[in-house]
BAGUFI-965389 format. One record per residue: y, x, z of N, C-alpha, C in turn. Coordinates in steps of 0.05 Angstrom, whole numbers, plus 32768, in hexadecimal, padded with zeros to 4 digits. Atoms other than C-alpha are relative to their C-alpha. Layout:
BEGIN
YXZYXZYXZ ...
***
This chain:
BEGIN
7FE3800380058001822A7855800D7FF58019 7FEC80087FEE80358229788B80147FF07FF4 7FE68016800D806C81EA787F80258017800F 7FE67FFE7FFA80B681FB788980078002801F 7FFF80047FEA80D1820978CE801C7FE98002 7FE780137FF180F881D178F28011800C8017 7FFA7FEA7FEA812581EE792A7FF78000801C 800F7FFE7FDE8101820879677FEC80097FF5 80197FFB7FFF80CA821279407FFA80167FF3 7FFB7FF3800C80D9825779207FDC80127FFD 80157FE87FFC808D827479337FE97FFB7FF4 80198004800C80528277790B7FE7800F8015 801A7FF67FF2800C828179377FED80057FF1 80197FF780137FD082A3791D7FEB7FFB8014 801F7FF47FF87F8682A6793D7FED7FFF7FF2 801C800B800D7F3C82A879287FF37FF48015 8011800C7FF07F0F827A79427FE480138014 80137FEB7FF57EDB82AE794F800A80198008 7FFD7FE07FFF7F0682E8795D800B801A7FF9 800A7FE980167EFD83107923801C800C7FFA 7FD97FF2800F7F37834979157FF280097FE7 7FF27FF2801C7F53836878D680177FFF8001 7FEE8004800E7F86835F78A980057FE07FF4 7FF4801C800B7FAE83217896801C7FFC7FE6 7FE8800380127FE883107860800C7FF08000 7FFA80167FFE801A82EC7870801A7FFF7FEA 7FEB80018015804A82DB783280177FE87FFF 7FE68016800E809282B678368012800C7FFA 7FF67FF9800B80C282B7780A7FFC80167FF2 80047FE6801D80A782E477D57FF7801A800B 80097FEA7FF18094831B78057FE47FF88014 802080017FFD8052832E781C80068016801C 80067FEA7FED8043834878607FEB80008015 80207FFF7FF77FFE83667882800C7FFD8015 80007FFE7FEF7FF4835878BD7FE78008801A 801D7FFC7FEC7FBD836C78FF7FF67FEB800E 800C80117FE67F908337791F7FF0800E800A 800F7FF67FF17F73835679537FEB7FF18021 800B80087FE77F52831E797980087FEE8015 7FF6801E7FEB7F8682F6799E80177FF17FEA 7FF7800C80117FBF82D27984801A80097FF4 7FEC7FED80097FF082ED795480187FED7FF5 7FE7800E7FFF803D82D27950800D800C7FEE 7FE87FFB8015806A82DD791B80197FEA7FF8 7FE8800A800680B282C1790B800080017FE2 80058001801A80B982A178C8800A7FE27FFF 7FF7800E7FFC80EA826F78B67FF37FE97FDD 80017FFF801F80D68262786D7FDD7FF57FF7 801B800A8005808F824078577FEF801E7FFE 80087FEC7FFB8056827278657FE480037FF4 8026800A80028010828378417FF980188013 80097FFC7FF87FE3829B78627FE3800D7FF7 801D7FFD800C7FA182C678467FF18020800F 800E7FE97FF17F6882F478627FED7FF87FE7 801E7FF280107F20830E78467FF17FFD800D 80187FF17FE97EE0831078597FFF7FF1801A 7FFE80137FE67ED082F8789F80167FF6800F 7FEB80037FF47F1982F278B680057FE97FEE 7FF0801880117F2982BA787D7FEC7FE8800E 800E801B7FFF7EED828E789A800380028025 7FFA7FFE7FE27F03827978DF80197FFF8005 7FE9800780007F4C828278D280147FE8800B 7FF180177FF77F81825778F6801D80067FFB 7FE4800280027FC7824678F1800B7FF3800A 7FE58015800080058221790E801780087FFF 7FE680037FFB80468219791080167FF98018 7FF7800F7FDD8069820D795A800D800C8009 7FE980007FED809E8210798580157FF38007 7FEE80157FF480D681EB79A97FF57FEA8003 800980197FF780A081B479BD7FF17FF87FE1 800980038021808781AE796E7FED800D7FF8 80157FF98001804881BE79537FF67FF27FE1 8005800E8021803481BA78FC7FE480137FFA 80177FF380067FF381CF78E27FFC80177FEA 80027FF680187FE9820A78AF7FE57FFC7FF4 8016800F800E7FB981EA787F7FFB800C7FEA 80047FF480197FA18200783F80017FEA7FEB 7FFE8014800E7FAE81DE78017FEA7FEC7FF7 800D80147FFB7F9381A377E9800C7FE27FF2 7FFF801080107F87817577B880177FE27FFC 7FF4801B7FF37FA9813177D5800A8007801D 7FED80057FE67FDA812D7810800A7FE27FFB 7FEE80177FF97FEC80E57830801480018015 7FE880027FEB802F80E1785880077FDE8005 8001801880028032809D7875801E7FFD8019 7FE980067FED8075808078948019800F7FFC 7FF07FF3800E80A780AD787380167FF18002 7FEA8004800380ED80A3787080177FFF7FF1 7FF57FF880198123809C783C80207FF2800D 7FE5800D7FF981628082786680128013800C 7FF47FF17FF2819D80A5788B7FF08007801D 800F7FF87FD78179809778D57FEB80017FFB 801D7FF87FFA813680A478BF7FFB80047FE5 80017FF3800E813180D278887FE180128003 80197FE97FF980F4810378707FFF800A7FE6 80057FF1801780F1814078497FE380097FF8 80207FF3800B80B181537819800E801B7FFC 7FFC7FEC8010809F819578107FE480097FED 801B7FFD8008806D81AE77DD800B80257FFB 7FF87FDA8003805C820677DE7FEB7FFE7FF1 801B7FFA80068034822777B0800480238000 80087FED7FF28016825A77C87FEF80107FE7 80147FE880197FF4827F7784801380067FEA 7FE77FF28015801882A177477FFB7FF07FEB 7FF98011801980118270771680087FE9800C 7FEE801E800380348225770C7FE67FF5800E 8003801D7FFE802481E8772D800A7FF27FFD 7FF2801C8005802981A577267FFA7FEA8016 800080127FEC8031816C7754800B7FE17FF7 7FFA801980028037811F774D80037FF8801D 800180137FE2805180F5778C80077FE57FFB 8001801A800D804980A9778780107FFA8025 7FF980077FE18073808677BF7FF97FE67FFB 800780177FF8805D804477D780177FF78019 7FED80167FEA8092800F77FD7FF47FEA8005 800A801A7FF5808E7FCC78187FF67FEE7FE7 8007800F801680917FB577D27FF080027FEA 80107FFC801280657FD877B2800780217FF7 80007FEB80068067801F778A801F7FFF7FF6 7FE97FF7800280A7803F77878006800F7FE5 7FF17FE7801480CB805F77478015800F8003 7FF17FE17FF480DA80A2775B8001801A7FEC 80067FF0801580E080C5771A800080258007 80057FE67FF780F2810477417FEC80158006 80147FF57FF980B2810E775B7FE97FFA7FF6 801B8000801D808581057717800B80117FF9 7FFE7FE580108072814376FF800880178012 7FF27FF37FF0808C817377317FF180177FF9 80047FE68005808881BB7716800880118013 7FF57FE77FED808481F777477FF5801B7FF3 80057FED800F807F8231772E7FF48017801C 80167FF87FF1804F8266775380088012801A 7FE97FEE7FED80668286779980227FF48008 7FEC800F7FF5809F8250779C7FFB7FE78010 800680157FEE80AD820D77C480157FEE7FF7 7FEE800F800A80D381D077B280007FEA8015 7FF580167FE280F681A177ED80077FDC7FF0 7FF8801F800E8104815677D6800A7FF4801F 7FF080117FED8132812A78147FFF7FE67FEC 800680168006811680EF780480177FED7FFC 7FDE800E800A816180C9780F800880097FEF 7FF17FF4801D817780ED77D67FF37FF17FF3 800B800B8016813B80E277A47FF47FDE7FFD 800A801D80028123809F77C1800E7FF1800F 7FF1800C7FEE815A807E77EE7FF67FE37FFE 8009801A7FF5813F803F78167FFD7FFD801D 8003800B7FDC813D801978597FE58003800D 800F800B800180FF800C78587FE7801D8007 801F7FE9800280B78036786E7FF980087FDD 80107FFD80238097805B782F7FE6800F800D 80177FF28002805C808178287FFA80177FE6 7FFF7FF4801B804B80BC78047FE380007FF7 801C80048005800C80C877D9800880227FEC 7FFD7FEB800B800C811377C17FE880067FEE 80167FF380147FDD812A7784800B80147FF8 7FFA7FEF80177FDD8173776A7FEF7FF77FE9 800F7FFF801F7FCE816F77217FF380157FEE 800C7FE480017FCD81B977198006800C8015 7FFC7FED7FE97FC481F277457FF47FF7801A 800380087FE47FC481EF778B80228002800D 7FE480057FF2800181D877BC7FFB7FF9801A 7FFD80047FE5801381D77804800D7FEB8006 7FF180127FFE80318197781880057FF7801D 7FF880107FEB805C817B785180157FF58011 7FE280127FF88093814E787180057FFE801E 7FF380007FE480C5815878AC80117FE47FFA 7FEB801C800680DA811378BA8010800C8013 7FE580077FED811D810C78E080067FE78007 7FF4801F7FF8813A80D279088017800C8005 7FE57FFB8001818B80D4790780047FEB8017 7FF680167FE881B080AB7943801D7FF97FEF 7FE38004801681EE80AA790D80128002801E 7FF37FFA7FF0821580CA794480007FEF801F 8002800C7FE681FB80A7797F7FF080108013 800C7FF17FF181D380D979977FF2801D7FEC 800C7FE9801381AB812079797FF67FFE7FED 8019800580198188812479357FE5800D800C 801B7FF97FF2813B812F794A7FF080007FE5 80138006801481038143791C7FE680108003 801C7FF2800280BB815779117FF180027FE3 8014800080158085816178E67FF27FDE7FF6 8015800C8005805B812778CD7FF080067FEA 801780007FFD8013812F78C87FFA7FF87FE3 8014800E80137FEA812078867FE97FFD8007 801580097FF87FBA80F8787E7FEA80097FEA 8009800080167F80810B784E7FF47FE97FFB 8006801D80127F6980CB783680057FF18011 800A801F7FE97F6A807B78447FE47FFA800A 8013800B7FFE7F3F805F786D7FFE7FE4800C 7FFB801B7FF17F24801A788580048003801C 7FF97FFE7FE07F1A802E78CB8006801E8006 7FEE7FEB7FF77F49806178EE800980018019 7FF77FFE7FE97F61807C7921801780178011 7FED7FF87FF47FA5808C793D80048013801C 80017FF57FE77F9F80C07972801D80138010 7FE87FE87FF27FD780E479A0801D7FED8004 7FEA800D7FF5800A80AC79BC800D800D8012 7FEC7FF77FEC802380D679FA80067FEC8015 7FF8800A7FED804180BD7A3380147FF28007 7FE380097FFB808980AE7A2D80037FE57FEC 7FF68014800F80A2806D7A1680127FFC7FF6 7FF17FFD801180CC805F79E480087FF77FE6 800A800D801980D7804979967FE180027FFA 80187FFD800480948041798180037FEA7FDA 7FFE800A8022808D802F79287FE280027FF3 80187FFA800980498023791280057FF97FE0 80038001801E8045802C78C07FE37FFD7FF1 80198004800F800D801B789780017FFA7FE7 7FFA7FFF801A80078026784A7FE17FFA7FF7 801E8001800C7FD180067821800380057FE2 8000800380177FC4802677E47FF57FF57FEB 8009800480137F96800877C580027FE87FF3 7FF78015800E7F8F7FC5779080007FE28005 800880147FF97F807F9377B9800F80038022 7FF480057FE07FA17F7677FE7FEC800C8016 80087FED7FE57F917F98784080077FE8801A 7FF8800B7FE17F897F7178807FFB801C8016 80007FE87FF67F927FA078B380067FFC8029 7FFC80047FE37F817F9279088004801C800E 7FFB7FE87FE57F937FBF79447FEE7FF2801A 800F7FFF7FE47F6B7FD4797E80118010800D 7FF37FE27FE67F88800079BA7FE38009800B 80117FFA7FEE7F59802D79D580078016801E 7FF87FFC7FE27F5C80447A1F7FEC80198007 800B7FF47FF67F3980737A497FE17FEF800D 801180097FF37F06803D7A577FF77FEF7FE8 8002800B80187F07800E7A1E80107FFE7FE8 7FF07FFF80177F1E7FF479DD80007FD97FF9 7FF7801F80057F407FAE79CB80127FFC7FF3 7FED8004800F7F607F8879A3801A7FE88009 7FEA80077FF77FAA7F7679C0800B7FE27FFB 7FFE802180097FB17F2379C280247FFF7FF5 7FE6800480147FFF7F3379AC800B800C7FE0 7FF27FF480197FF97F52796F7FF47FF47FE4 80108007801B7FE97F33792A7FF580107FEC 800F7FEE80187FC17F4D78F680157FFB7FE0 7FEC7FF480167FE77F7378BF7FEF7FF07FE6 8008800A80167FE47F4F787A800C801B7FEB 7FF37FE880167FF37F8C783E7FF180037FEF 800F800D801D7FF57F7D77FF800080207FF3 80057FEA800A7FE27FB377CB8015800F7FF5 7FE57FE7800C80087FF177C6801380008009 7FE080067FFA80367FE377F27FFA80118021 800A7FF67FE580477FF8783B80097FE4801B 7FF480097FE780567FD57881800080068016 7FEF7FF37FE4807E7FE578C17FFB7FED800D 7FF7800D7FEF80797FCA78FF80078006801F 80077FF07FDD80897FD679497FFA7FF38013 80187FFB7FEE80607FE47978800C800A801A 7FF97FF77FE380937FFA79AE7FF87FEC801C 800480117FE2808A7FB879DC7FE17FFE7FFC 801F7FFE7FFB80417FB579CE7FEE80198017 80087FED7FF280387FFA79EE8008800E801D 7FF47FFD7FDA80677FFC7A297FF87FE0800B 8010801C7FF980477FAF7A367FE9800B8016 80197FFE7FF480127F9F7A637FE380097FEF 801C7FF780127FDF7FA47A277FF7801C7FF9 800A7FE4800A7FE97FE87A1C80078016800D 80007FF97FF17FED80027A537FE880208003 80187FF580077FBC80447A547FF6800A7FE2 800B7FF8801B7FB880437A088007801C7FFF 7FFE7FF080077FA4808479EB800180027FE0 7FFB800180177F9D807579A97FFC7FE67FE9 7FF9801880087FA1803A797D7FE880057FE4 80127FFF80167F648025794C80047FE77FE6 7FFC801380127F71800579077FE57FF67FF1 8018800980127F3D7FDE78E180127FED7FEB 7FF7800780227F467FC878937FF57FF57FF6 80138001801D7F297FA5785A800B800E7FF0 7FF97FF280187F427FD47833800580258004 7FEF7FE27FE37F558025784180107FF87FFC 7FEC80027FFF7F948037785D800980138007 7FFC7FF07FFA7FBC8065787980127FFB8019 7FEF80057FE37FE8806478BA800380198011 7FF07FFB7FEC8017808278E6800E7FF78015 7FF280177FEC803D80767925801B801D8001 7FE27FF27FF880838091793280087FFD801B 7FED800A7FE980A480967977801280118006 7FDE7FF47FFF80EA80A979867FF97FF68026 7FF47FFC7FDE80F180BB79D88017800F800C 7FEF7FF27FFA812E80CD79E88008800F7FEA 7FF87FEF8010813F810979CA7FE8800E7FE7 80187FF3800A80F7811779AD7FF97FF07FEC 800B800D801680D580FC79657FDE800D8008 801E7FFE8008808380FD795E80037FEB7FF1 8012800D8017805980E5792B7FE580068007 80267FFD8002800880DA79317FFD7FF37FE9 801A8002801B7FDA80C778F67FEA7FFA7FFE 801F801380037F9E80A478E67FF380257FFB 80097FE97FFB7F7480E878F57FE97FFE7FE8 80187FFB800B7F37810278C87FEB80028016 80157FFD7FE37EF4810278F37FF680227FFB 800E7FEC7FFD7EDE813A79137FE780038001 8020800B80007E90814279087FED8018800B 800E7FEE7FFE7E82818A7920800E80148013 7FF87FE87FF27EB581C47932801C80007FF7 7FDE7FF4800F7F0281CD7932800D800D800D 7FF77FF27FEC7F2A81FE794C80197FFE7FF7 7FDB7FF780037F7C82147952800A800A8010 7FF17FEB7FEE7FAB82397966801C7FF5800A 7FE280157FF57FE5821E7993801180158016 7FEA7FF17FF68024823279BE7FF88001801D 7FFD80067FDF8023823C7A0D800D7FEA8009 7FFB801E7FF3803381FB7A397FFA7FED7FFA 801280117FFA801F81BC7A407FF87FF77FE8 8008800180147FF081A47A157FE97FE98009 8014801180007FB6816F7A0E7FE580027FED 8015800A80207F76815D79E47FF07FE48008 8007801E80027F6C811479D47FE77FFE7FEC 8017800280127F3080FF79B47FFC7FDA7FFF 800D80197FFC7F1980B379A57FF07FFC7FE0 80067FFD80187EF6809579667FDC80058003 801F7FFC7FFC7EAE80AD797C7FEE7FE97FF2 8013800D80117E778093794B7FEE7FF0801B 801480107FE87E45808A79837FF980198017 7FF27FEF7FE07E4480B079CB7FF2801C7FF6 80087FE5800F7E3F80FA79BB800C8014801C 7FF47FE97FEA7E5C813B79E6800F800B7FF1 7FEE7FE680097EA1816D79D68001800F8010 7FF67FE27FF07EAA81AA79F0801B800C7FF7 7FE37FF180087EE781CA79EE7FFE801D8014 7FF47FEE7FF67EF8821079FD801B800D7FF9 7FDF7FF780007F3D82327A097FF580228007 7FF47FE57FF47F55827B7A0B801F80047FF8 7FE57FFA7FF57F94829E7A157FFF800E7FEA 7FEB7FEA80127FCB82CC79EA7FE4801A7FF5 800E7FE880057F94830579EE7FEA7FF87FF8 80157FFA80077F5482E479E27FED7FFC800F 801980007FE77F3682DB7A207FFE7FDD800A 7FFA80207FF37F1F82957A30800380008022 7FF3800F7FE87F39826C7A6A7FF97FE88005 800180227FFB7F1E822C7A667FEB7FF77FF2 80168010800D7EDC81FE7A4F7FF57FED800E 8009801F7FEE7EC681BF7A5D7FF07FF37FE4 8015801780137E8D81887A4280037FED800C 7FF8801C7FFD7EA481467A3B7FEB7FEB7FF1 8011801980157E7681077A23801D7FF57FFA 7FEF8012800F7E9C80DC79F77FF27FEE7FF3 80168013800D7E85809679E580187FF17FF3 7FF9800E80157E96806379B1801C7FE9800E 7FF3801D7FEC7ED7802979C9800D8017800E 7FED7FED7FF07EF3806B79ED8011800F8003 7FE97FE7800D7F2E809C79EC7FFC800D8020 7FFB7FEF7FEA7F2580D97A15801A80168005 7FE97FEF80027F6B81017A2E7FEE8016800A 80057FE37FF47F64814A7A44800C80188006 7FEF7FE880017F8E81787A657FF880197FF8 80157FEC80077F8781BB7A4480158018800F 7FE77FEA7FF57FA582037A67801380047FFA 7FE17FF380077FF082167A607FFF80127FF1 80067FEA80057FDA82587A557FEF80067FD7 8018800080147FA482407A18801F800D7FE4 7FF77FF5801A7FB8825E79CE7FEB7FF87FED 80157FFD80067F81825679B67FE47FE48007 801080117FF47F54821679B87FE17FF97FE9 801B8008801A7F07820579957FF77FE48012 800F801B7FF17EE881C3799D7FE77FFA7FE7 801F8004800E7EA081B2798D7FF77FE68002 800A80157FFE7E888170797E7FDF7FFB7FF7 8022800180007E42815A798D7FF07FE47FFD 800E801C7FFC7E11811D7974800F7FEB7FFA 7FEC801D80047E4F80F17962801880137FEB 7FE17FF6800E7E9380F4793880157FF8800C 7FDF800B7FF17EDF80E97952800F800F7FFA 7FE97FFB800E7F1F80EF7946800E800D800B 7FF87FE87FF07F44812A796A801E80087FF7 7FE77FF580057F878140797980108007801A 7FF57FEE7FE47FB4816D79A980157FF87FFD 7FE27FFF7FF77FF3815879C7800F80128008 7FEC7FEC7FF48027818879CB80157FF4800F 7FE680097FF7805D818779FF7FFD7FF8801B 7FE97FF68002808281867A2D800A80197FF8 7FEB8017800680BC81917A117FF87FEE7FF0 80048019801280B5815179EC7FE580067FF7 8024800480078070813E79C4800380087FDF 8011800680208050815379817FED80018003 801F80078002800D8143796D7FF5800F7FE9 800F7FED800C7FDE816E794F7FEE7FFD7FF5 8026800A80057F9D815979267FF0800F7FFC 80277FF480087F578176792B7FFA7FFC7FEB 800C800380187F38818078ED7FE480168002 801A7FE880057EF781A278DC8005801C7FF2 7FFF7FEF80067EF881EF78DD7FFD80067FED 800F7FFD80207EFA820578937FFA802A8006 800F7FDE7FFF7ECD824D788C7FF980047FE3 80097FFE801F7EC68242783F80117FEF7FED 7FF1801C80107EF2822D780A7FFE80147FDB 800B7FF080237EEE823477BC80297FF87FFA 7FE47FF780037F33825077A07FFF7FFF7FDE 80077FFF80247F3E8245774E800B80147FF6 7FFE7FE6800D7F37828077287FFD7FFF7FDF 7FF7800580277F58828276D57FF780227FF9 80097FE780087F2F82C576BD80057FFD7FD8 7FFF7FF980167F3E82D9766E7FE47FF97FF9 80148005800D7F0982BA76427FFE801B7FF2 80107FEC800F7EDC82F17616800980007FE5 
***
């Protein structure tokens, strides 16, 4: 499932990891249309949420995004639980949910929001009926208006659903409205890890939602290209249950302390979830407490500049990454060690479309910076080549 386009980002990307052509289907808005992979990377315009389905060897290997104008969203497949952490519900920092479903019968959807004070009553978004091949938007200022960080916590109940939120930041006429995607997270955890800060300085909003029944202490590390420490100006987060908290992190990171940071490591007694926000100028990102990578992920991305961040490493291991181009043809590979306490950056070609990364002997947390123009962040996840789809056959 492709999310909604934001503007700039009108293009949906296709590749396979391995290659492999055929036929593809790509369905928005109620229409269905085949398409040819033949091997490199295939572009289509598509303003409107997008599924996405193949057969046979072309469905296992499959990739997707969403990108352009400096912006970069993942096409994911549905999925049980979605967490959105750091969400918005105000005029200057607003964020719309979207949930698609992508099959011909009804779903259902529960979203629980979590604030500073605890769980939110958002009657709007109990129960949320979609009916099959449609999509339903919610602008959080409307159904949940507040100052304050939230968090979402998505359960389908039935079916299957695509879920995901373009935050915005407003300048209330002081400057452009700016917006992106943010990232889900699939579950809390105690230890995490924030990958894809960028370069430019700027607002910086670190959010952290604990859902679960019991209080959350919650420290920060920075990790560097060399090491990992924990910053003598920042206190350890107290968060009580079910609730969320904001803090910033802009002078911490244009500081002497953080100088170098690539990505920022949380530790919990409890899970959690976390985001960081930064507003540069004219540009919005969002990163995310990442899932670990433990094996193989690949994707498909736009021409120009670009990165791959990695930190999080279990214990010292090797990635490989290879790149190819529009057609298919690689351009680029490299083997990196990566050890534990470390964040490795990595310029990757202009040219790449196309990127696989292989992790060896260890796990970590992975993600591509898009941009210039401006930054979005991208998360690695483990290649899916198999998935079970629910099938309602007439009893006998």
């Amino acid at each position: 499932m492709c999310p909604d386009a934001v503007p700039g980002s009108e293009r949906v990307l296709l590749a396979h990891a391995a290659g492999a052509t055929g036929e593809v289907l790509l369905r928005a808005g109620g229409k269905d249309r085949p398409l040819p992979m033949t091997g490199g990377t295939l572009r289509r315009r598509a303003l409107q949420p997008v599924s996405v389905t193949a057969e046979a060897d072309l469905a296992a290997g499959l990739t997707a995004t969403r990108a352009g104008g400096g912006r970069i969203a993942a096409c994911a497949q549905p999925a049980p639980e979605h967490w959105f952490t750091g969400v918005g519900a105000a005029a200057e920092h607003s964020s719309i949910l979207s949930l698609v479903n992508p099959d011909r019968g009804p779903a259902v959807a529960d979203v629980t929001v979590l604030g500073p004070e605890g769980v939110v009553d958002v009657p709007a978004l109990r129960g949320v009926r979609i009916l099959g091949g449609r999509a339903a938007t919610f602008d959080l200022s409307e159904v949940a208006p507040s100052r304050e960080a939230l968090a979402l916590h998505v359960t389908t109940t039935r079916g299957r659903l695509g879920a995901s939120v373009v935050d915005v930041v407003d300048s209330l006429g002081r400057g452009p409205t700016t917006r992106d995607w943010l990232p889900s997270q699939s579950t809390p955890t105690e230890t995490s890890y924030v990958v894809g800060l960028g370069g430019r300085p700027g607002d910086r909003t670190l959010t952290v939602a604990n859902p679960g029944d019991a209080q959350a202490r919650v420290g920060l590390r920075l990790v560097t290209g060399e090491s990992e420490f924990a910053p003598a100006s920042f206190e350890e987060l107290q968060i009580a249950p079910q609730s969320v908290v904001e803090v910033d992190v802009a002078r911490l990171l244009r500081g002497r302390e953080g100088q170098g940071a690539r990505a920022l490591r949380l530790d919990a007694t409890a899970p959690v979830t976390a985001a960081l926000r930064t507003v540069a100028g004219r540009d919005l990102s969002v990163a995310v407490a990442g899932s670990e990578l433990a094996s193989r992920a690949a994707v498909v991305l736009p021409t120009g500049g670009k990165r791959l961040v990695v930190a999080g490493a279990t214990k010292p291991g090797v990635l490989t990454w290879s790149a190819r181009d529009s057609e298919g043809k690689q351009i680029g590979e490299e083997r990196v060690e990566i050890d534990p306490g470390t964040a490795a950056r990595i310029k990757l070609p202009s040219r790449a479309t196309q990127l696989e990364v292989v992790v060896e002997r260890t796990g970590a947390v992975a993600v591509v910076e898009v941009g210039p123009p401006g930054l979005s962040v991208l998360p690695l996840v483990e290649l899916v080549t198999t998935a079970e789809v629910p099938h309602v056959r007439q009893s006998l």
